[in-house]
N, C-alpha and C positions, 0 to 999 in steps of 0.2 A: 504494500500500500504506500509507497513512495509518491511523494508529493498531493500527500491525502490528507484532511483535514481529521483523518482516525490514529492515533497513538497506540503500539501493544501493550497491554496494561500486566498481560497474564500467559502464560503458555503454562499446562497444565494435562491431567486426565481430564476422560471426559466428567464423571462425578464431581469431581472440584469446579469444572468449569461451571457443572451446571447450578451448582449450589450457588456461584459468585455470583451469578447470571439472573435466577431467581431475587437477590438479595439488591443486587441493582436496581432489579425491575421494580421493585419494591420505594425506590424512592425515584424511580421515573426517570432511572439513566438506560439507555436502549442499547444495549452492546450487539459489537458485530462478533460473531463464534465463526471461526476458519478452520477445518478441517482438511489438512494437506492430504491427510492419509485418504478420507473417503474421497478427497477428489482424485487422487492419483486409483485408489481401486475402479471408481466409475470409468475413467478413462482407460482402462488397460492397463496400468502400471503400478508397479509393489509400491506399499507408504514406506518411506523413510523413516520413519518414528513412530512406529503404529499405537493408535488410543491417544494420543496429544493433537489438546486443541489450545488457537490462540486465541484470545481476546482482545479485542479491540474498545476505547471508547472514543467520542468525539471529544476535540484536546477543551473543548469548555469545561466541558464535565469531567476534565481526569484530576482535579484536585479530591474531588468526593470519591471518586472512583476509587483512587489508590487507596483511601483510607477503610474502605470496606473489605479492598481485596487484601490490605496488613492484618485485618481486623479478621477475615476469616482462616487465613495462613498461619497466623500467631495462634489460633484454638490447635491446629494440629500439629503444632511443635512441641506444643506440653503433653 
């Protein structure tokens, strides 16, 4: 996403992603979810990193963003 108004906030499993994703939605940030892996299967070709997705926000919203995605990263450290 080079010269995009979207920031990666997250690369991740899909489970994490989806909980951060959920928890966004939640205060009405819209995240983009990029799955290299199912694109590369749909097209023909093996994933490089199978099960990792990135997360994207829009760079307005990534002050909030990042504090959600420390917020939920930091529960599964302890």
């Amino acid at each position: 996403m080079a010269n995009s108004n979207y920031i990666k906030i997250f690369t991740g499993n899909f489970i994490t992603v989806q909980r951060i994703v959920s928890d966004l939605e939640k205060t009405n940030i819209r995240p983009i979810v990029k799955d290299q892996s199912e694109s590369a299967r749909l097209a023909g070709f093996g994933p490089s990193i199978p099960g990792q997705q990135e997360l994207y926000v829009h760079k307005d919203e990534l002050d909030k963003a990042v504090e959600i995605v420390e917020s939920i990263t930091s529960e599964f450290q302890n």
